[in-house]
N, CA and C atoms of all chains as a GROMACS GRO file, in nm:
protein
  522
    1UNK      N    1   1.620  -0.784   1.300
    1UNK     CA    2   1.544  -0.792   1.176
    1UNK      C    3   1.428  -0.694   1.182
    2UNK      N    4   1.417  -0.593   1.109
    2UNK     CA    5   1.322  -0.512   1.102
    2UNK      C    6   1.240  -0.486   0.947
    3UNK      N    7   1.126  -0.479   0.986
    3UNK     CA    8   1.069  -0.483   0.879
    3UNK      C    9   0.982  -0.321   0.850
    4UNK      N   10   1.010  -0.247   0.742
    4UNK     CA   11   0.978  -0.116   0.709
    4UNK      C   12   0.870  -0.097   0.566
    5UNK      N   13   0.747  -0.028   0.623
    5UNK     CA   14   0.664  -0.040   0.534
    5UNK      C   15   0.672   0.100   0.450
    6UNK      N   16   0.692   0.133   0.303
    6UNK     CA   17   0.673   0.264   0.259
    6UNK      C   18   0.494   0.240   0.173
    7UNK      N   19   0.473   0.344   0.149
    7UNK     CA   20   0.302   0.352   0.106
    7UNK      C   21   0.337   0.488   0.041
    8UNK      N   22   0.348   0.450  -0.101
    8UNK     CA   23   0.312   0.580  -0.232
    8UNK      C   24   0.175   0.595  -0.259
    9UNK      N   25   0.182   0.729  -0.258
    9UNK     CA   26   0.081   0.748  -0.334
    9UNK      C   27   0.104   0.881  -0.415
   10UNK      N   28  -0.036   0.926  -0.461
   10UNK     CA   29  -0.048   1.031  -0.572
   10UNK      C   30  -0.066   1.125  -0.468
   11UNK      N   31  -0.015   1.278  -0.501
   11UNK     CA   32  -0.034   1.351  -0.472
   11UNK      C   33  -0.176   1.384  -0.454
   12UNK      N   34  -0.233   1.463  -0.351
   12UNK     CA   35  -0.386   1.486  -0.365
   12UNK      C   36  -0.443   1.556  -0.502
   13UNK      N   37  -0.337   1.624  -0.583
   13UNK     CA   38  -0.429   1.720  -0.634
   13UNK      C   39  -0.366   1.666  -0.786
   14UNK      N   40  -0.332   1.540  -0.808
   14UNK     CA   41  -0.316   1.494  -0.894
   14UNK      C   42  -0.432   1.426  -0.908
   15UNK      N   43  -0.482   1.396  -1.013
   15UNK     CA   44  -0.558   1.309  -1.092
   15UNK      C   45  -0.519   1.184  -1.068
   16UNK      N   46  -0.602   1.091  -1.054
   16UNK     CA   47  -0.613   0.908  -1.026
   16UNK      C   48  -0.695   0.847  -1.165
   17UNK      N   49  -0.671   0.867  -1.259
   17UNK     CA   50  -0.758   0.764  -1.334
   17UNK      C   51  -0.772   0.636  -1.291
   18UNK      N   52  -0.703   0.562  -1.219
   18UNK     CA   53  -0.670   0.463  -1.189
   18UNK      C   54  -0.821   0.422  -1.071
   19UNK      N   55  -0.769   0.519  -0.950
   19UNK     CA   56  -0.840   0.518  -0.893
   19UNK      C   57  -0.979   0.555  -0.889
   20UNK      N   58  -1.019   0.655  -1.002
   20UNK     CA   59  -1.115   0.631  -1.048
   20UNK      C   60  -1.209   0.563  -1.128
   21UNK      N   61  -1.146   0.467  -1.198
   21UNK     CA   62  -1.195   0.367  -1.280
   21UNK      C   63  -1.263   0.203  -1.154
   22UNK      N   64  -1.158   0.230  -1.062
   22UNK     CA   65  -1.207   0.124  -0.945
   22UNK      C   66  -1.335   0.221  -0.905
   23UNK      N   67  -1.327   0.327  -0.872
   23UNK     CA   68  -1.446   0.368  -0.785
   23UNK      C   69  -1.519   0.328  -0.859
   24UNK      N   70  -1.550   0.342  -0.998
   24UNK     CA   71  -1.653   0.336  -1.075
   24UNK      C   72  -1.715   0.191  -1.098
   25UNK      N   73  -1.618   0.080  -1.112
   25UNK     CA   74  -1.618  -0.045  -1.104
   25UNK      C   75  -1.700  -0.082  -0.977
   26UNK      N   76  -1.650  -0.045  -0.821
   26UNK     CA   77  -1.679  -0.112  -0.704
   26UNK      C   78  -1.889  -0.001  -0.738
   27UNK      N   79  -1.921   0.092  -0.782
   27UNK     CA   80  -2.041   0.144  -0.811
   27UNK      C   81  -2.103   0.030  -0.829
   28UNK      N   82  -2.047   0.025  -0.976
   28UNK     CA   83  -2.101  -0.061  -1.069
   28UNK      C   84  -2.152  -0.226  -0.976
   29UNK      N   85  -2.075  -0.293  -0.941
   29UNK     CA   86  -2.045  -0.395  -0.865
   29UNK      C   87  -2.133  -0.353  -0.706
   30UNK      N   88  -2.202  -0.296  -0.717
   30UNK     CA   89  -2.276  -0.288  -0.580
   30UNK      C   90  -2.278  -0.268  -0.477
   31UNK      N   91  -2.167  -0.156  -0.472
   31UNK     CA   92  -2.094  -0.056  -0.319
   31UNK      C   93  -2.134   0.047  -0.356
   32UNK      N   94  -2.217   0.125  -0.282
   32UNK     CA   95  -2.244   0.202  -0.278
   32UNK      C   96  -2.229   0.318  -0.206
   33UNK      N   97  -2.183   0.451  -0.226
   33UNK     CA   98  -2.178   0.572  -0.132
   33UNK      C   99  -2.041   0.551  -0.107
   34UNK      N  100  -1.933   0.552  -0.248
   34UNK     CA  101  -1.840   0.556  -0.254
   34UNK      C  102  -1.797   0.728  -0.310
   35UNK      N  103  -1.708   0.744  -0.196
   35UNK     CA  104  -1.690   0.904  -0.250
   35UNK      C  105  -1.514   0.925  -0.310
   36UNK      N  106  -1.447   0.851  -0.302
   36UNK     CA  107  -1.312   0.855  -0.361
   36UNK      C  108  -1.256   0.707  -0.356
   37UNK      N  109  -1.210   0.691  -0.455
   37UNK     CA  110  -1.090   0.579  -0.432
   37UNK      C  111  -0.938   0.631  -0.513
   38UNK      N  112  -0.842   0.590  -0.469
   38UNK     CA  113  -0.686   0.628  -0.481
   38UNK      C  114  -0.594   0.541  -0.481
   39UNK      N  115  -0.543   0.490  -0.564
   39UNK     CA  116  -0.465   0.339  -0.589
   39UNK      C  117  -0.307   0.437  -0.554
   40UNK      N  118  -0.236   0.363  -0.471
   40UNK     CA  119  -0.100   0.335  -0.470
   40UNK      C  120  -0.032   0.266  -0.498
   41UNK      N  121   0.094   0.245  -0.411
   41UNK     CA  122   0.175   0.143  -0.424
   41UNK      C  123   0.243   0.128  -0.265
   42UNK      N  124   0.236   0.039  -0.224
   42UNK     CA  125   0.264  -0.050  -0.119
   42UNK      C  126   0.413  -0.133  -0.113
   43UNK      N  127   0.533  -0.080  -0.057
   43UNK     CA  128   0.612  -0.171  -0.081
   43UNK      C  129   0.675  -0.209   0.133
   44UNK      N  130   0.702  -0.359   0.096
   44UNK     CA  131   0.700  -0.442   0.225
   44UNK      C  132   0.883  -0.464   0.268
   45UNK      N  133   0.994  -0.388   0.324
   45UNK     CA  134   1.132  -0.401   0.316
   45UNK      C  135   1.154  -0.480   0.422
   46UNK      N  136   1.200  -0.585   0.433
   46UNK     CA  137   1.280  -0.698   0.491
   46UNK      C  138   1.425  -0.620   0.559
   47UNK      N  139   1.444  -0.610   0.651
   47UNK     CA  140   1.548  -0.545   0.702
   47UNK      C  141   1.677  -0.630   0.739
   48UNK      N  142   1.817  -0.687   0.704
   48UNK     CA  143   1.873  -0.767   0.800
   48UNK      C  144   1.898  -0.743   0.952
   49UNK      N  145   1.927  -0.615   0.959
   49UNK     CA  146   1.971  -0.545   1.089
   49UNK      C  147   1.873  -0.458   1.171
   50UNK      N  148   1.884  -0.421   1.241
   50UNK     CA  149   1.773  -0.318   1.288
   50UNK      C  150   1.784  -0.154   1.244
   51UNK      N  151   1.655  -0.136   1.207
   51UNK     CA  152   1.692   0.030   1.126
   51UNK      C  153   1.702   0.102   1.234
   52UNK      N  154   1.851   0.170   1.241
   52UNK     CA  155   1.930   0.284   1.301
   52UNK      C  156   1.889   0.433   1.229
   53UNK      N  157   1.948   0.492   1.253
   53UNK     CA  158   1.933   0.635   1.243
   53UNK      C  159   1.957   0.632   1.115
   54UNK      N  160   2.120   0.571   1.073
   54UNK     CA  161   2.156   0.623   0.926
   54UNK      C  162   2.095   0.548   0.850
   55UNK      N  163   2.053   0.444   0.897
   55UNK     CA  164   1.976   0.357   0.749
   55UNK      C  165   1.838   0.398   0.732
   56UNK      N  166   1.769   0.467   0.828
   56UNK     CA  167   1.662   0.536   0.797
   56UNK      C  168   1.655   0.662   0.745
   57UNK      N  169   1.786   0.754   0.747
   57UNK     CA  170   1.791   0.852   0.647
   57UNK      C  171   1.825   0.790   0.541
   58UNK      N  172   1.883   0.691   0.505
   58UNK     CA  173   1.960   0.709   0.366
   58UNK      C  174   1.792   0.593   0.322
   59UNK      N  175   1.705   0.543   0.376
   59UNK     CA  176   1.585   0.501   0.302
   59UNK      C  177   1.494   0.595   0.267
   60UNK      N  178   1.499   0.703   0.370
   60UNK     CA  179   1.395   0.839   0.370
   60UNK      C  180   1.448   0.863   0.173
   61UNK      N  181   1.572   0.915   0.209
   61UNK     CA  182   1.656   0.950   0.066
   61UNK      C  183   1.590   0.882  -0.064
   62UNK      N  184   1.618   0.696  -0.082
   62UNK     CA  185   1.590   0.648  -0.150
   62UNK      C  186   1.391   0.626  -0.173
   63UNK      N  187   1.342   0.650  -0.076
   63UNK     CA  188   1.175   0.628  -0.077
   63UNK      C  189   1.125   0.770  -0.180
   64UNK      N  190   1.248   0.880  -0.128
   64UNK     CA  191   1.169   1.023  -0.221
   64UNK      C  192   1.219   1.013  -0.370
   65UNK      N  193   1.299   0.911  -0.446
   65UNK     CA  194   1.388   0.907  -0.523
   65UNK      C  195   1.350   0.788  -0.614
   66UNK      N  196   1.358   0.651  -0.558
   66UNK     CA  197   1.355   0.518  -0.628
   66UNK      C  198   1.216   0.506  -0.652
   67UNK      N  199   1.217   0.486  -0.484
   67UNK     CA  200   1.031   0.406  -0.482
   67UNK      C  201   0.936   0.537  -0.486
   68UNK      N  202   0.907   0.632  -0.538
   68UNK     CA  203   0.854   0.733  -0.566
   68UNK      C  204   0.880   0.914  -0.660
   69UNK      N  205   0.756   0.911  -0.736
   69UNK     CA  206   0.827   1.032  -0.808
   69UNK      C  207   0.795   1.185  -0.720
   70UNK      N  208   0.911   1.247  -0.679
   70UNK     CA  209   0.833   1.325  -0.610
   70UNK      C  210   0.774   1.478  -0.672
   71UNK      N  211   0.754   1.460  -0.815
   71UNK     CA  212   0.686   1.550  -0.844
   71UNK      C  213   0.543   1.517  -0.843
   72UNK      N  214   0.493   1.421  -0.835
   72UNK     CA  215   0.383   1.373  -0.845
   72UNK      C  216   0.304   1.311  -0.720
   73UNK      N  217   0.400   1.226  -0.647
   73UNK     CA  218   0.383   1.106  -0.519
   73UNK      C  219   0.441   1.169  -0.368
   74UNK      N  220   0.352   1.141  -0.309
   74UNK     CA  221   0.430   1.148  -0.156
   74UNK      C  222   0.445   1.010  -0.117
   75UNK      N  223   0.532   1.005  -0.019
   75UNK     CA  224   0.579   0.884   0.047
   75UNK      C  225   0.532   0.877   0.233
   76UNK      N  226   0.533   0.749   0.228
   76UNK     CA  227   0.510   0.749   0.453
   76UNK      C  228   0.593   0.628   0.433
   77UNK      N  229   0.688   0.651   0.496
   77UNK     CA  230   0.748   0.525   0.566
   77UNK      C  231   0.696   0.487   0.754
   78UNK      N  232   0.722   0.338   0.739
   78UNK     CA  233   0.649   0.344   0.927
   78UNK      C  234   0.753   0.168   0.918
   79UNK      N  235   0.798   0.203   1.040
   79UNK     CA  236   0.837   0.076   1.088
   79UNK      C  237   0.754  -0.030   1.154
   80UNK      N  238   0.713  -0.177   1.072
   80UNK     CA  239   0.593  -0.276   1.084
   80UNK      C  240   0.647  -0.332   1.217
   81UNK      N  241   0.574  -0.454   1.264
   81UNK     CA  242   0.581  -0.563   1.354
   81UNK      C  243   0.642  -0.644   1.192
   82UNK      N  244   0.766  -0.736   1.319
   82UNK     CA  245   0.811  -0.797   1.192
   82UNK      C  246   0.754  -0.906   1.129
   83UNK      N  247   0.687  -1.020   1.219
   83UNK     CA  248   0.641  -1.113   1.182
   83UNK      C  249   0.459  -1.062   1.146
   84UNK      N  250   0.386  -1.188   1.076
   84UNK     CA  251   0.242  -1.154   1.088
   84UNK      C  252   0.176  -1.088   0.988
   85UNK      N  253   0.040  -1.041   1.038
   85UNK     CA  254  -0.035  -0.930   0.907
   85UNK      C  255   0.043  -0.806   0.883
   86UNK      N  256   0.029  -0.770   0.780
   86UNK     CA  257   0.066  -0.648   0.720
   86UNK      C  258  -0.038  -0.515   0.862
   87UNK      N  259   0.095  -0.425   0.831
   87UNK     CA  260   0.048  -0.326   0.959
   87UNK      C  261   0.053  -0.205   0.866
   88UNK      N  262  -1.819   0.984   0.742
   88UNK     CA  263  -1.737   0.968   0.645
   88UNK      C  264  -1.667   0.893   0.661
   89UNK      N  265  -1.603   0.776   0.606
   89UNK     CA  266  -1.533   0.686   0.689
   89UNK      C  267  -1.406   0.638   0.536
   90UNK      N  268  -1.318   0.658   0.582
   90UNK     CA  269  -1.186   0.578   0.557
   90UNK      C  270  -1.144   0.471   0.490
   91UNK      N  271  -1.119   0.371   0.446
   91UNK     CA  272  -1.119   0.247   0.465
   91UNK      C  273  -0.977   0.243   0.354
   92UNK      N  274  -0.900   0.142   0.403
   92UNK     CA  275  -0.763   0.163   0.364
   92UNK      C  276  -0.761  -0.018   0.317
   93UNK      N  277  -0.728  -0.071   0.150
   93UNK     CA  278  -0.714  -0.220   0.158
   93UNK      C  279  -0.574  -0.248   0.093
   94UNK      N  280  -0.488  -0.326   0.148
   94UNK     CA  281  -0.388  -0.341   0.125
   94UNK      C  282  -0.385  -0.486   0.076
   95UNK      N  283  -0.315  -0.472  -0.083
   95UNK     CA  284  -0.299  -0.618  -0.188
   95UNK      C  285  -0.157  -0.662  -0.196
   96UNK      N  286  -0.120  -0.757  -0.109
   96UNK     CA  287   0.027  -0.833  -0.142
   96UNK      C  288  -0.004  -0.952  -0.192
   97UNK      N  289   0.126  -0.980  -0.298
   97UNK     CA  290   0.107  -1.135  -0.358
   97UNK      C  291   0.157  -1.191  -0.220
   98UNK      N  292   0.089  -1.355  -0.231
   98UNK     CA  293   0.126  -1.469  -0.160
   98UNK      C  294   0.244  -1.463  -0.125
   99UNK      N  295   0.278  -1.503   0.026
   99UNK     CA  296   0.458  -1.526   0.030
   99UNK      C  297   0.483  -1.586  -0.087
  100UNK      N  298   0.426  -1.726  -0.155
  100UNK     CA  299   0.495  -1.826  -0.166
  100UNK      C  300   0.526  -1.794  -0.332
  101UNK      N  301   0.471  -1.639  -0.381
  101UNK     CA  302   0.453  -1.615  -0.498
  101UNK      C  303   0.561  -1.534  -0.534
  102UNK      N  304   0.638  -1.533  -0.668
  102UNK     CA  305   0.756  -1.463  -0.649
  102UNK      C  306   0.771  -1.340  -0.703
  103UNK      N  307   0.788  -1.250  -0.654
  103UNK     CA  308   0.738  -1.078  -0.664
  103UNK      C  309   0.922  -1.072  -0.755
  104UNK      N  310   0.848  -1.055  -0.884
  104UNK     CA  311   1.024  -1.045  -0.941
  104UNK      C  312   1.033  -0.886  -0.956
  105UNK      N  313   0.957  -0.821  -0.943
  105UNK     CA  314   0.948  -0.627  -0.925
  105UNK      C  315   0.952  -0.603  -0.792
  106UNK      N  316   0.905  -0.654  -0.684
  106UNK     CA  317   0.972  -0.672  -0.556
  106UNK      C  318   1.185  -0.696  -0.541
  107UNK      N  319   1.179  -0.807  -0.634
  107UNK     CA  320   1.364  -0.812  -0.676
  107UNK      C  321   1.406  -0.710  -0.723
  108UNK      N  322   1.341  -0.668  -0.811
  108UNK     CA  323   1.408  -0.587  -0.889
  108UNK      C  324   1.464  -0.440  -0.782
  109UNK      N  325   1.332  -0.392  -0.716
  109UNK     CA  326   1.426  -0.273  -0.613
  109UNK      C  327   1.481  -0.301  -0.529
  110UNK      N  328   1.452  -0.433  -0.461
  110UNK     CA  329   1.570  -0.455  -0.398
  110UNK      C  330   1.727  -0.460  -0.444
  111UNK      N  331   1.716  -0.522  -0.568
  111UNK     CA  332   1.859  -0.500  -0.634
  111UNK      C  333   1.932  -0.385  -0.687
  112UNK      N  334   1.781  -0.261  -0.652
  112UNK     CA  335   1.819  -0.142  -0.704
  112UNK      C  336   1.837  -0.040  -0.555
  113UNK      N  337   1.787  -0.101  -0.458
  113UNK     CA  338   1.867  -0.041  -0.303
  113UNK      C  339   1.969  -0.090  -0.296
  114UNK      N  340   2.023  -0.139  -0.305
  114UNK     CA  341   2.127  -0.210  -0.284
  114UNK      C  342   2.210  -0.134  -0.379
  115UNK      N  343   2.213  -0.119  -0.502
  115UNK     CA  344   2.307  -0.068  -0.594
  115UNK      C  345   2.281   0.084  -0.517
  116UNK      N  346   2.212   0.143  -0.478
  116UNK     CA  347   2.206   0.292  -0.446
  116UNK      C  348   2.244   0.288  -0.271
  117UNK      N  349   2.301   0.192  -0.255
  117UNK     CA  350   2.375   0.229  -0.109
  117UNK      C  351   2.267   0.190   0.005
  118UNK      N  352   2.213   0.142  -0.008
  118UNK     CA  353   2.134   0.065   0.119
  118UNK      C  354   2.166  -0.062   0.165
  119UNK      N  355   2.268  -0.091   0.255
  119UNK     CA  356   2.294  -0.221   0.246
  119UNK      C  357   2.181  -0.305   0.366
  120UNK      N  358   2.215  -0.434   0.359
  120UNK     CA  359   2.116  -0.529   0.461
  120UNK      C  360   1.964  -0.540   0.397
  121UNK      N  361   1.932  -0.530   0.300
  121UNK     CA  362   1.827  -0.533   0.287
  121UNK      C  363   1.795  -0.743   0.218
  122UNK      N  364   1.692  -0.736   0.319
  122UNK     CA  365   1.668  -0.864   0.329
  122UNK      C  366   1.573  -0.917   0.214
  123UNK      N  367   1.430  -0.854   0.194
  123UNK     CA  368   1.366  -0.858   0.098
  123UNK      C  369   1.284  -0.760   0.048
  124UNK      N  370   1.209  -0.759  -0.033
  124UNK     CA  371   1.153  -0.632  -0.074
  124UNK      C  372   0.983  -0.714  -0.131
  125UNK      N  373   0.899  -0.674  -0.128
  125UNK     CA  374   0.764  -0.696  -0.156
  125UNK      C  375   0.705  -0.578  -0.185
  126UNK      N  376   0.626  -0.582  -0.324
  126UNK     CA  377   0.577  -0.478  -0.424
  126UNK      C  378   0.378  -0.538  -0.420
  127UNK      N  379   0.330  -0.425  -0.396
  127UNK     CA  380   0.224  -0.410  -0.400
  127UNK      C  381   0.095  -0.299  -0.393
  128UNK      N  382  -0.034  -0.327  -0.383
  128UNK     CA  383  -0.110  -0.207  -0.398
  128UNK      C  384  -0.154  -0.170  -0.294
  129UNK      N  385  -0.211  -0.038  -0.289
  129UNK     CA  386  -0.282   0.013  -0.130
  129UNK      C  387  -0.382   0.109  -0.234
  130UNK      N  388  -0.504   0.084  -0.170
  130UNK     CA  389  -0.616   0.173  -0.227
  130UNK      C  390  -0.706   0.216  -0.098
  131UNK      N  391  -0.726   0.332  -0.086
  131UNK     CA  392  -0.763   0.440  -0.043
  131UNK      C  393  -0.894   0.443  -0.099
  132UNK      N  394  -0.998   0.409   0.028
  132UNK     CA  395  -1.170   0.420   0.013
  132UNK      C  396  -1.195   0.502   0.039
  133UNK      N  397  -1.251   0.649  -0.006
  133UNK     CA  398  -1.373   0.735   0.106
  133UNK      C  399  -1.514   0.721   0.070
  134UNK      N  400  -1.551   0.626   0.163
  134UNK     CA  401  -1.710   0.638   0.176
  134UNK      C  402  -1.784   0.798   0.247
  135UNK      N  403  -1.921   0.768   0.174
  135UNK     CA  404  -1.977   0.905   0.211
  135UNK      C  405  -2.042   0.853   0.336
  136UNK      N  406  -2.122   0.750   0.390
  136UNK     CA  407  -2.153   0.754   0.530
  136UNK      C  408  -2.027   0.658   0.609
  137UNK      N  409  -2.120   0.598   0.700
  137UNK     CA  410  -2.011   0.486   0.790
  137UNK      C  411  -1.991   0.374   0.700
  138UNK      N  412  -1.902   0.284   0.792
  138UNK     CA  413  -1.837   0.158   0.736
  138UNK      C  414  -1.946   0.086   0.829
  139UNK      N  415  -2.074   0.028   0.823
  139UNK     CA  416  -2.172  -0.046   0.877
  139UNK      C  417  -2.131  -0.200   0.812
  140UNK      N  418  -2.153  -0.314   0.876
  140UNK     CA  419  -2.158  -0.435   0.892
  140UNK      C  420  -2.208  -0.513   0.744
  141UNK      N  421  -2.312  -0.439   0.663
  141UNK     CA  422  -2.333  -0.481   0.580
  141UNK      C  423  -2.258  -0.464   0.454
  142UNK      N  424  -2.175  -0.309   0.434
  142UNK     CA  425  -2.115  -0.255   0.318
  142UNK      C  426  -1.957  -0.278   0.392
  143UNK      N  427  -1.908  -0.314   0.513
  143UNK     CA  428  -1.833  -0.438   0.546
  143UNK      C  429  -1.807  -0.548   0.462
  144UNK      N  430  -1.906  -0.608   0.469
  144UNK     CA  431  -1.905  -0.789   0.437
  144UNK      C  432  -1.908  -0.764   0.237
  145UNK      N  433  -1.971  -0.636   0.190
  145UNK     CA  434  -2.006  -0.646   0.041
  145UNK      C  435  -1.814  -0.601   0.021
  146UNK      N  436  -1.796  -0.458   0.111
  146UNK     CA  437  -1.620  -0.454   0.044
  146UNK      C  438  -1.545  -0.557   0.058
  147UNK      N  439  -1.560  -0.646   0.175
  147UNK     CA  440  -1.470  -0.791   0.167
  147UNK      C  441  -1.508  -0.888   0.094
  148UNK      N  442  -1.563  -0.884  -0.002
  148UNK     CA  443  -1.635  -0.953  -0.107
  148UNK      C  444  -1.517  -0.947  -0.248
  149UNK      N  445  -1.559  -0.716  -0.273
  149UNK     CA  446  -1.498  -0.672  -0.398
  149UNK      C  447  -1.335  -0.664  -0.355
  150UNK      N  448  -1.311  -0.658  -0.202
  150UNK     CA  449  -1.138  -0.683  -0.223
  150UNK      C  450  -1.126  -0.835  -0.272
  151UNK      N  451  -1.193  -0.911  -0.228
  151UNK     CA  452  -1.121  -1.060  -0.291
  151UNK      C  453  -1.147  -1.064  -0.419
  152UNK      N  454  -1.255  -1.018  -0.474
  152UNK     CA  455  -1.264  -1.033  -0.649
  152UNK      C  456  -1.184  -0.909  -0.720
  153UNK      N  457  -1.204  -0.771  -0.696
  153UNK     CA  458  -1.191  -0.664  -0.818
  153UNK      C  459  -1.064  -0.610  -0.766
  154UNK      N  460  -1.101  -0.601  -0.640
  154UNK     CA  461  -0.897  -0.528  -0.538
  154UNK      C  462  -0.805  -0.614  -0.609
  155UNK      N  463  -0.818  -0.753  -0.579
  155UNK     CA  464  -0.738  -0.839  -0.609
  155UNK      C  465  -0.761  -0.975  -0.654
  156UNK      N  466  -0.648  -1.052  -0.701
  156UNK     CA  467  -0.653  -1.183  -0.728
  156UNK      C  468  -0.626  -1.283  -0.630
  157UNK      N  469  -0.737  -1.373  -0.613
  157UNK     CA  470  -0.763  -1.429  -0.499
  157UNK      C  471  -0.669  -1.562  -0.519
  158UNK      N  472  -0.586  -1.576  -0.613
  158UNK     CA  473  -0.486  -1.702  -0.669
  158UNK      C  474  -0.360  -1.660  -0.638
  159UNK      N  475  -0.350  -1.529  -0.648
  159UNK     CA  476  -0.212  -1.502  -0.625
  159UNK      C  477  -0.151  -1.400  -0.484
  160UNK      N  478  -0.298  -1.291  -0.460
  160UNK     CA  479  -0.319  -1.241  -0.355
  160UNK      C  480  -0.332  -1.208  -0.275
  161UNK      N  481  -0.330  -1.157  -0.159
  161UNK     CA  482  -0.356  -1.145  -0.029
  161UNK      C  483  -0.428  -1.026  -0.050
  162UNK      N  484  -0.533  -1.000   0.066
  162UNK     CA  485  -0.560  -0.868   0.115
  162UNK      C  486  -0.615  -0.836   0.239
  163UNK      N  487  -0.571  -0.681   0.315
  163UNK     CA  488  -0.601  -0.691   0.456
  163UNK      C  489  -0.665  -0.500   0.463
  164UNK      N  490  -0.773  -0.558   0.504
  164UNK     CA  491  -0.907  -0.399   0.482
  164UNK      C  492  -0.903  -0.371   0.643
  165UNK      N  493  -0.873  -0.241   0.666
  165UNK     CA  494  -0.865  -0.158   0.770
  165UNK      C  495  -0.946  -0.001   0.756
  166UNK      N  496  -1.020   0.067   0.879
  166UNK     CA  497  -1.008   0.139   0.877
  166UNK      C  498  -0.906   0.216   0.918
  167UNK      N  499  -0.920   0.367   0.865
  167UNK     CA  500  -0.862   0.435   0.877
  167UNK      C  501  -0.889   0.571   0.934
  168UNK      N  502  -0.801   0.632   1.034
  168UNK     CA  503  -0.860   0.792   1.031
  168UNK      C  504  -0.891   0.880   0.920
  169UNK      N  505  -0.988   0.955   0.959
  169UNK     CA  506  -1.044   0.982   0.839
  169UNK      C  507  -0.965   1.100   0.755
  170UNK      N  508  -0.905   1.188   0.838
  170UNK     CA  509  -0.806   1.299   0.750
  170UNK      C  510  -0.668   1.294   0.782
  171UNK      N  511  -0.629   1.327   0.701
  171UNK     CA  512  -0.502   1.331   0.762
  171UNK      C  513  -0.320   1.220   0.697
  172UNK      N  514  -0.284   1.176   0.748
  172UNK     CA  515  -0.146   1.131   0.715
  172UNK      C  516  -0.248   1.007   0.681
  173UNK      N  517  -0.183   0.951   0.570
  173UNK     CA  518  -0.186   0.750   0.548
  173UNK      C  519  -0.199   0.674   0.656
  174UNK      N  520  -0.270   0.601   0.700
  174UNK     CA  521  -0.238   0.540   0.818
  174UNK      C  522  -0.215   0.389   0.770
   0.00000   0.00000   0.00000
């Protein structure tokens, strides 16, 4: 059982409204000496088997494709600890 | 300059039906074994000085209120290296 974490995000030199509307919020809200914030997307894959070679290319495949646009997003995949906090 | 990386998953016990949904969409695109899938956010802090003890305890404050919903929520605040790949 393996568990595989991917983490989208925006390209650097794309624009975050998103993430800028939090920076501006956490300001507002009383954090201070905030110099960027950048919202992604976080997804958590439940594995039945253990990820082998081919099932980690053919996720590489689907992470640049499904779970991300890659004109816009890069992707990191990382293989978690299975049980426990998020790694 | 410091990093700080907070990661928002709903509750196990909460049911991520956009979490289903790509899983049902790996699966149709040739990924087999996939056990579960969990959909969520990752936001990307850059503070302009350090992560000190006090602006600590205020960001673990705004992740439980503005990061996220503390009813349906989880969240887990890490630093991070400061350039470089996602960590």
């Amino acid at each position: 059982m393996a568990r595989v974490v991917v983490d989208v995000m925006l390209k650097p030199e794309i624009l975050d409204p998103q993430g800028r509307a939090v920076q501006g919020a956490l300001g507002r809200l009383g954090l201070v000496g905030v110099a960027s914030v950048r919202q992604g997307k976080r997804f958590e894959i439940e594995l039945e088997g253990e990820l082998d070679d081919a099932l980690r290319a053919r996720l590489e495949e689907l992470a640049g494709s499904l779970l991300s646009n890659p004109v816009i997003e890069d992707y990191v995949i990382r293989e978690a600890a299975t049980q426990g906090a998020p790694a």
